[in-house]
N, C-alpha and C positions, 0 to 999 in steps of 0.2 A: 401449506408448506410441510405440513407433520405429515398429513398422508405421502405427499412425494416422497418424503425422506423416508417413510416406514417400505414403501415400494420398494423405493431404492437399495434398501439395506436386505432389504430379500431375496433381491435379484442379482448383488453381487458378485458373488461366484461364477456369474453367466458373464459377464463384464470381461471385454479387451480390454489393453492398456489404451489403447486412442480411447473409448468409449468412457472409461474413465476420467483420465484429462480433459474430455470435453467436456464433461458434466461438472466437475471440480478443477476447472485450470487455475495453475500455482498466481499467490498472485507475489509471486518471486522467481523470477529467473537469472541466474548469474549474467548475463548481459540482455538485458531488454532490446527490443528492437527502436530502430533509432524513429520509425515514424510506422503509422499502421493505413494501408488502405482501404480506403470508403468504410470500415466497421463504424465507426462512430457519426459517417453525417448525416447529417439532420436531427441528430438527436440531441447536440447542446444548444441553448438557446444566450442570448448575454445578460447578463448580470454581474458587472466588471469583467468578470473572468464568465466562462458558460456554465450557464446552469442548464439541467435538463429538462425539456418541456414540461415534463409532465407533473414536477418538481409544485410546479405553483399552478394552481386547478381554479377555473369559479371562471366568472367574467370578468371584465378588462377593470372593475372598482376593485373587487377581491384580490387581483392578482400584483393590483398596485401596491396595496397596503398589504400585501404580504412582503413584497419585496421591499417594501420602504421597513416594516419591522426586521428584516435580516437583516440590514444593512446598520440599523441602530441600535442590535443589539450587536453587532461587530464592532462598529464605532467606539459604542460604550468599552468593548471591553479594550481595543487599542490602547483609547484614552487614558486607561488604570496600566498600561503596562511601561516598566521602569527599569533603567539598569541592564545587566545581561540580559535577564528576560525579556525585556524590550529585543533588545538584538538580535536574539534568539526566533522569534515570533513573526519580525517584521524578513527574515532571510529565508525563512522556513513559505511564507504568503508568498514573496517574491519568488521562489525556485516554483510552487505551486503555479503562478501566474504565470511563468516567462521561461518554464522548462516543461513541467510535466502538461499541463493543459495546452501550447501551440504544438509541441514533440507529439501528442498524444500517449504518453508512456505508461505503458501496462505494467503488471509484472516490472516493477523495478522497487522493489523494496530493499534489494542488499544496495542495488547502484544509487537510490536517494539515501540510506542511512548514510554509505561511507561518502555520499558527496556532502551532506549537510556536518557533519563530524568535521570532516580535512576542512572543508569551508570556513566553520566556524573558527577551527582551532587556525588556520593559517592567513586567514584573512583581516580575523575581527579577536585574534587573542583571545578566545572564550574555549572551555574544553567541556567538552557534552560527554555521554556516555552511547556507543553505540550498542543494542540490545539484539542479539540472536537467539530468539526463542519460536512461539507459535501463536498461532492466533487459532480459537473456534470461533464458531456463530451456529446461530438455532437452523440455519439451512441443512443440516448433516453433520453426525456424531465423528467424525473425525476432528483432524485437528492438523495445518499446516503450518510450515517453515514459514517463519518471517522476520522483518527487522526492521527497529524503528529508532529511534535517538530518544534518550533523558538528560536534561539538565532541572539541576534542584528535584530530580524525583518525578521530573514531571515527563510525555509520554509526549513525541512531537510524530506526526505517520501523514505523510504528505502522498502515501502511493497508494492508495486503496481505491479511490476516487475514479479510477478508470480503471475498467475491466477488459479482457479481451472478448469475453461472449457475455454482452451484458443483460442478455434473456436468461440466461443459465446463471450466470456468476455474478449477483446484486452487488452494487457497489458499497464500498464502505463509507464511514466517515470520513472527515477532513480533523485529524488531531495537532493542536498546537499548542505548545505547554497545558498538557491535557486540556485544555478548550474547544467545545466543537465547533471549528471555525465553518463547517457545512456538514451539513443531518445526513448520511447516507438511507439506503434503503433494507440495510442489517445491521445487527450492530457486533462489534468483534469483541470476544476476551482477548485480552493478551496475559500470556504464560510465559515466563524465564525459563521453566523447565516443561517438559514435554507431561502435558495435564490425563489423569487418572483415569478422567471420565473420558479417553477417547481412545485409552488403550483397546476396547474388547473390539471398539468397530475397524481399528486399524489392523487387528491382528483376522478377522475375518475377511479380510480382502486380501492381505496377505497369502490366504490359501490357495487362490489363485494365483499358478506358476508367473502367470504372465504380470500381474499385477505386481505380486512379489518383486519382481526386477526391476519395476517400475521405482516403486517405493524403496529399495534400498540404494538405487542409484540418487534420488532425492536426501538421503538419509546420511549417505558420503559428503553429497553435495553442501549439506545443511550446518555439518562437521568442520568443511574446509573453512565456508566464508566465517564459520568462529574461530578458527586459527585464525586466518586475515584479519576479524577484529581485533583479536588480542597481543598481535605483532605490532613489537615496535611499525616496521617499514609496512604492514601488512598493507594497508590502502592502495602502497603503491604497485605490492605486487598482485595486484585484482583489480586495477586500473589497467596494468601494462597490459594486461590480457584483451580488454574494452577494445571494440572497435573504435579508430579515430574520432569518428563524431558523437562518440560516448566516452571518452575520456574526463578526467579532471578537467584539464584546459580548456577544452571543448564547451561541456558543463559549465567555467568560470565565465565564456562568453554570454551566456546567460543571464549571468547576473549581475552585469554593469548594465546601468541605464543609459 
């Protein structure tokens, strides 16, 4: 991975803007797509909700008691959870299981903060915190727009978990009241503020005209949906935008059983 990324950052300059998005696709887009075709099948396998093949390795004894230890170390921690936390935890699995994994939803990190946020606060009287900052990983010295909910401090990211090129762009964690409710295959920092160590390599792509446009159109974009967090009505006016079957509403059918 270090040599790719040393490659990568030398070769830069020579980089289109497609050529970079596909190598690093946002895993934010102000309205995700409502379902993706064929990218993902055959690759999740089930384990309540899907796991990915390749996830749990060995022979058919190995694979059992691996998955019977995920499943009790999840249990266990259910079991400990109390109060909003509780509520918090079990609505965050549920949107996991019954939105993002049958939708397939990529790139939906602004559209899962502000639907777990409104959900929370309108459904179940609980108030989260939604968070517009960035995330890195050891894949590449840069550093992307993302967004994820805090209640009690704690770091809830339900969109990482699917990718759209999931050869190029390793999936994340599963975070829920920072719990890692599923081990991704990188792991992310998350940043409130736009982090130090990613300044030099963002501003080297930047030199490229073409990139340049790229990135400061993401850079607008990253801007807005923090106004929209921090607006009274803001949800609603970044909802009203959402295609129909990405709406609140839409979303709320989701989450009745």
């Amino acid at each position: 991975m270090q040599k790719n990324r040393t490659s990568l950052e030398k070769n830069i300059k020579n980089f289109g803007p497609s050529s970079f998005w596909q190598l690093f696709p946002s895993p934010c887009e102000r309205y995700p797509a409502d379902t993706t075709p064929d990218i993902m099948d055959g690759t999740l396998k089930k384990f309540n909700y899907k796991l990915k093949r390749e996830q749990v390795v060995g022979d058919a004894k190995r694979r059992k008691a691996e998955i019977e230890k995920l499943k009790n170390r999840v249990q266990a921690w259910r079991n400990d959870l109390k109060g909003d936390s509780k509520v918090v935890a079990e609505a965050a699995i549920y949107a996991f299981e019954n939105i993002v994994i049958p939708r397939k939803m990529f790139a939906g990190c602004y559209h899962l903060a502000f639907f777990l946020r409104e959900y929370l606060a309108r459904e179940k009287g609980i108030g989260v915190q939604m968070i517009v900052g960035w995330i890195t990983d050891e894949s590449w010295a840069g550093a992307t727009s993302h967004a994820w909910i805090e209640h009690e401090g704690k770091k809830t990211d339900i969109s990482l978990w699917l990718t759209e090129r999931p050869e190029m762009q390793l999936r994340g964690s599963v975070l829920i009241n920072e719990f890692e409710f599923l081990k991704g295959l990188v792991t992310h920092v998350y940043h409130k503020d736009f982090p130090e160590s990613a300044k030099p390599f963002m501003q080297t792509i930047s030199e490229n005209s073409d990139l340049k446009s790229v990135i400061e159109q993401k850079a607008a974009e990253h801007l807005q949906i923090q106004r929209f967090s921090e607006e009274p009505a803001g949800a609603d006016d970044y909802f009203r935008g959402a295609p129909p079957s990405m709406n609140y509403e839409a979303l709320l059918k989701g989450m009745v059983s």
